[in-house]
C-alpha positions, 0 to 999 in steps of 0.5 A: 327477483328469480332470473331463473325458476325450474319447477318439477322439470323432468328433460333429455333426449329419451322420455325413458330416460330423462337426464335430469328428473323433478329439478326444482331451482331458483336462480335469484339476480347477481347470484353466481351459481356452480352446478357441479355433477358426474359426467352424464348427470344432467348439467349440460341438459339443465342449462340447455332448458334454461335456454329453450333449446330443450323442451321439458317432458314435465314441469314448468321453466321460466327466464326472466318471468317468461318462456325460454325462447322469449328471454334468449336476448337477455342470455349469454352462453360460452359453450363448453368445446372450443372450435379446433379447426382451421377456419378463417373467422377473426376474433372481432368477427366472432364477437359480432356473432353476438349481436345477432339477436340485436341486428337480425340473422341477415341484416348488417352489423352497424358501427354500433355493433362494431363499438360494443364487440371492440368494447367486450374485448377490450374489457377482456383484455383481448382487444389488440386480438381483435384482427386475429384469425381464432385459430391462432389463439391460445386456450386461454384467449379463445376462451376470453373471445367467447365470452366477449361474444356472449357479452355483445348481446348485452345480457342479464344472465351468463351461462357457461358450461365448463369453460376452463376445461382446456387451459392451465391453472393460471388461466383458471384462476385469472377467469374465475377471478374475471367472472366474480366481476362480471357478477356485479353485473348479472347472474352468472350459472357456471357448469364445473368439474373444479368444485375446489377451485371455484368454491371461493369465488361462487354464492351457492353451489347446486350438486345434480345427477339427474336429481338436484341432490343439494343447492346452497351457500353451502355444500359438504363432502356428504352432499357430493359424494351422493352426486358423484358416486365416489369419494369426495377426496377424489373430486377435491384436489385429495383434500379430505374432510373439507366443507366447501364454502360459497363465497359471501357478498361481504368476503367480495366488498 
């Protein structure tokens, strides 16, 4: 079943100018995709049409066998800055952002709202978090309480866009480890600049700059250097001549 299906889309902010152009990709169900890219190459803009927050100038997208805005209940999105300021918001108050879609922009949360949000942290291992105010969290933290949001609306597919770009390695790792189990259970669409570090843990690897330059199970230095624009060695942790290798089913029982 094809969770996501982009045909001949062309999108951005400019017509003149689109951020991605004649993308055509299939995202099946239980896949876990990295999109990797330079800056400015079109990620974020791809996983904002599969959102329905921005209509194509070209081309067809369908979530789930529908349009965009019919399929958002059935999304979870971890965006990719995580709110610095100071505000008084508790953990298990964000977490309950997420079954908006659920319980309606202005209705009330119910006590089953207030199980599944308490559930998402507990599963996140943040539970005992859940009265803290989010500004008194760690990166780290911060970013297990964003995905506990998107988890609330229950969903079938988890976008994430670049998620891990404000902690340390440990916490990295711990994630991409995390986000391997949550894949058993829905798709996972994962934006990244770490193409080493997450290559193990992810099935296929789509490369864009504007044009979706490779998608596979796997994707040589060739094929990204064509995205980027520079040596591989550069993007790999200086590892040269490396194939990287989406993880198989069978490596992950």
């Amino acid at each position: 079943m094809e969770v996501i299906e982009l045909r001949n889309v062309t999108a951005g902010y400019n017509s003149d100018h689109p951020a991605i152009e004649n993308v055509d990709l299939s995202v099946e169900k239980n896949d876990f995709i990295a999109v990797i890219g330079p800056n400015g190459g079109g990620k974020t803009t791809l996983l904002k049409v599969v959102l329905g927050l921005l209509m194509p100038f070209t081309g067809s997208v369908k979530v789930f066998g529908e349009e965009p805005e019919h399929s958002r209940k059935k999304i979870g999105y971890v965006p990719q800055f995580i709110p610095s300021r100071t505000f008084p918001v508790s953990v298990l108050d964000v977490v309950l952002m997420g079954r908006l879609g659920s319980s309606g922009l202005f209705k009330r949360y119910t006590t089953e709202d207030r199980a599944i949000a308490l559930e998402k942290l507990e599963n996140l291992g943040v539970h005992h978090l859940s009265e803290k105010r989010m500004d008194q969290l760690s990166g780290g933290q911060k970013q297990r309480v964003l995905i506990a949001r998107a988890l609330a609306g229950e969903p079938d597919l988890l976008l994430l866009d670049e998620p891990v770009a404000s902690v340390d390695a440990e916490t990295q790792h711990s994630f991409y480890n995390l986000l391997s189990q949550l894949n058993s259970r829905m798709a996972v669409v994962l934006v990244t600049h770490d193409v080493g570090a997450v290559s193990s843990h992810v099935k296929s690897i789509a490369c864009i700059n504007r044009h979706l330059v490779s998608h596979g199970e796997t994707i040589d230095e060739g094929d990204v250097a064509r995205a980027y624009g520079c040596p591989f060695e550069l993007i790999s942790h200086g590892v040269p001549h490396r194939v990287l290798g989406a993880r198989k089913d069978s490596d992950h029982g």
